[in-house]
C-alpha positions as CSV (number, residue, x, y, z in Angstrom):
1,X,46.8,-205.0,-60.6
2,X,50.6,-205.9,-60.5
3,X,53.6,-205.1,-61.9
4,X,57.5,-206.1,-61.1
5,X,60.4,-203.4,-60.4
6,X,63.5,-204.3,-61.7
7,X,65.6,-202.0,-58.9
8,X,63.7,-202.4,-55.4
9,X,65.7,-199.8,-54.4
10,X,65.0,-197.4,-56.4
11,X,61.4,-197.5,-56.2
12,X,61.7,-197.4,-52.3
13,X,63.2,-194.3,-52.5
14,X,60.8,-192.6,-55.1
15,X,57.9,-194.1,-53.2
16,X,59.8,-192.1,-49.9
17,X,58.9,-188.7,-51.9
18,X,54.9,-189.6,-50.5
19,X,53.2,-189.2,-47.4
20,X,52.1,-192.7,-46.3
21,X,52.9,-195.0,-43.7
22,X,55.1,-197.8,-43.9
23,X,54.6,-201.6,-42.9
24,X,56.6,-203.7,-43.2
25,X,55.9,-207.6,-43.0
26,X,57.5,-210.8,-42.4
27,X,57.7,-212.2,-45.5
28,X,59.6,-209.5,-47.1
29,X,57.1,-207.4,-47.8
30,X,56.7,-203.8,-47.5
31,X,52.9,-202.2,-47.4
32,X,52.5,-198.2,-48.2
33,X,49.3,-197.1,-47.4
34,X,48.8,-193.2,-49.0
35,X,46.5,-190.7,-48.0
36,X,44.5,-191.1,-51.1
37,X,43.2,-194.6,-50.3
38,X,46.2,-196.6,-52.7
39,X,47.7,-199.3,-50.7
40,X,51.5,-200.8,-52.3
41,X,52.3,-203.9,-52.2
42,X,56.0,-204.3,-52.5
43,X,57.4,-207.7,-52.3
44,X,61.2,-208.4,-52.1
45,X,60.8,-210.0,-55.6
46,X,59.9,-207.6,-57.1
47,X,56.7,-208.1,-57.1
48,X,54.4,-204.2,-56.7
49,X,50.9,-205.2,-56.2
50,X,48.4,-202.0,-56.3
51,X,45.2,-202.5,-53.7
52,X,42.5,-200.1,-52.3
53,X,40.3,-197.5,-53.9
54,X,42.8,-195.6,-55.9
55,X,44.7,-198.3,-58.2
56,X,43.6,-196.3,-61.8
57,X,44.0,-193.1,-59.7
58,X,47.4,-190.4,-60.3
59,X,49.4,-191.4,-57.9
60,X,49.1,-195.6,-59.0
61,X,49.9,-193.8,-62.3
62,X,53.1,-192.5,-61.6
63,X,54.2,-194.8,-59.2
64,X,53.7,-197.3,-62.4
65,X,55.6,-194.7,-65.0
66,X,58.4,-194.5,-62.9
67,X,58.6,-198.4,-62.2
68,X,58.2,-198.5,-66.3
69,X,61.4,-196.0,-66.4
70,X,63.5,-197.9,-63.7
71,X,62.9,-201.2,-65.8
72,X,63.6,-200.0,-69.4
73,X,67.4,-200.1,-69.9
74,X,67.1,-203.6,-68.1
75,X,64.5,-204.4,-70.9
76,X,66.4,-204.2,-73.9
């Protein structure tokens, strides 16, 4: 599942608010892995791609509400 962020760093620092580690690639992307098994895919893009076991799980949910909120006055 994928999704695009309007406002990379704002997302950055909500996903900061998490315990995870941080790995970041060469291609400009940046890979959170959480404690409950999600694993972010966050492209310089804006690209967010959600991997591992807990993509439909509470976290993925609102990491994705808060990427919905960061995008809506940009929407109109």
């Amino acid at each position: 599942m994928s999704s695009k962020c309007l406002k990379l760093d704002l997302l950055k620092t909500f996903l900061g608010n998490f315990e995870h580690t941080l790995d970041n690639k060469p291609n400009g992307q940046s890979m959170y892995t959480f404690t409950n098994g999600l694993v972010l895919n966050v492209y310089e893009t804006g690209s967010v791609v959600f991997q591992g076991s807990e993509t439909d799980g509470t976290l993925a949910k609102q990491i994705r509400a808060f990427i919905d909120s960061v995008n809506a006055p940009f929407l109109k």
